[in-house]
TIDO-625084 format. One record per residue (C-alpha): x negated, y negated, z; residue in one letter; residue number from 1. Coordinates in steps of 0.5 Angstrom, whole numbers, plus 500, padded with zeros to 3 digits. Each point is the difference from the previous one (the first is absolute). Layout:
+-----+-----+-----+------+------+
:  c1 :  c2 :  c3 : resn : resi :
+-----+-----+-----+------+------+
:   X :   Y :   Z :    A :  NUM :
...
+-----+-----+-----+------+------+
//
This chain:
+-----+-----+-----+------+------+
:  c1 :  c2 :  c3 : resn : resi :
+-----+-----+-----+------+------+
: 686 : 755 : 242 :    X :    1 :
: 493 : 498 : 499 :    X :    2 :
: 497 : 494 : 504 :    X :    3 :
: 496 : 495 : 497 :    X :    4 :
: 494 : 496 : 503 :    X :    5 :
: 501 : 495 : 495 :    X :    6 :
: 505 : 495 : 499 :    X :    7 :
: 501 : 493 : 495 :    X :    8 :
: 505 : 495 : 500 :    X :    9 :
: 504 : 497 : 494 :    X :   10 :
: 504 : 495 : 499 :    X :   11 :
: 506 : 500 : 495 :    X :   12 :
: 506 : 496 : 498 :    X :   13 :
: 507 : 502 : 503 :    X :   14 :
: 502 : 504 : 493 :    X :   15 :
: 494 : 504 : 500 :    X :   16 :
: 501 : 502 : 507 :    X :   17 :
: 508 : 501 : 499 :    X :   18 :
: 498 : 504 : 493 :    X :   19 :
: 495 : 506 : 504 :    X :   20 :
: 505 : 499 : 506 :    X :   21 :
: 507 : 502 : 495 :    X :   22 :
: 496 : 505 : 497 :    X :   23 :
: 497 : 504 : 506 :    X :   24 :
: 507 : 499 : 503 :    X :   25 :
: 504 : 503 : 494 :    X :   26 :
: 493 : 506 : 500 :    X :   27 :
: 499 : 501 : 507 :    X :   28 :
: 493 : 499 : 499 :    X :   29 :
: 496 : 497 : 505 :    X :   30 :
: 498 : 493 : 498 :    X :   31 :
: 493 : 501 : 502 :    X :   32 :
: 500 : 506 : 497 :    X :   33 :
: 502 : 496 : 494 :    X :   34 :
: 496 : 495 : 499 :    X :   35 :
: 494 : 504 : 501 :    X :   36 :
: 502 : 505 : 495 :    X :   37 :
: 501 : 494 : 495 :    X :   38 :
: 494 : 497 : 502 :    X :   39 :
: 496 : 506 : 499 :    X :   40 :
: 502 : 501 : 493 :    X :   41 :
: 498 : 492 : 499 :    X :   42 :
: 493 : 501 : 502 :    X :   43 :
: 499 : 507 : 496 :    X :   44 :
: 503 : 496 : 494 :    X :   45 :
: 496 : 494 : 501 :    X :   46 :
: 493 : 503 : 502 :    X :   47 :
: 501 : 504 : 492 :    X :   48 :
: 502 : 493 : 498 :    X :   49 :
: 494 : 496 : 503 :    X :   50 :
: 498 : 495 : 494 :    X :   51 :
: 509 : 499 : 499 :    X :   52 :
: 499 : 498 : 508 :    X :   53 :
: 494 : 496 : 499 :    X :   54 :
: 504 : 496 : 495 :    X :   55 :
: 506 : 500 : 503 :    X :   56 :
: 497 : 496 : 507 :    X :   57 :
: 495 : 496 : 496 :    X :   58 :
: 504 : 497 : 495 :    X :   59 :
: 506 : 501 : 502 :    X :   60 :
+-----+-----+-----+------+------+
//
């Protein structure tokens, strides 16, 4: 298991949470893995995408 020094903290409805806990739990895939995983993708995704991401928060 790798350990991490950072952490943050984010807050979500009840239907998210239930939806990434459903998933893991049908997967056996660690929620913090998981989320790390998506997360990673994500920002990956938006730094190739910076203007849409602008646009997106500025106006959005």
């Amino acid at each position: 298991m790798i350990k991490y020094d950072n952490s943050v903290c984010v807050r979500m409805n009840d239907t998210l949470k239930n939806q990434i806990t459903t998933l893991c739990s049908e997967t056996s895939i660690n929620q913090a893995d998981y989320i790390r995983a998506r997360l990673k993708d994500c920002v990956n995704n938006d730094v190739e995408n910076l203007e849409r991401v602008k646009q997106e928060f500025m106006y959005g």
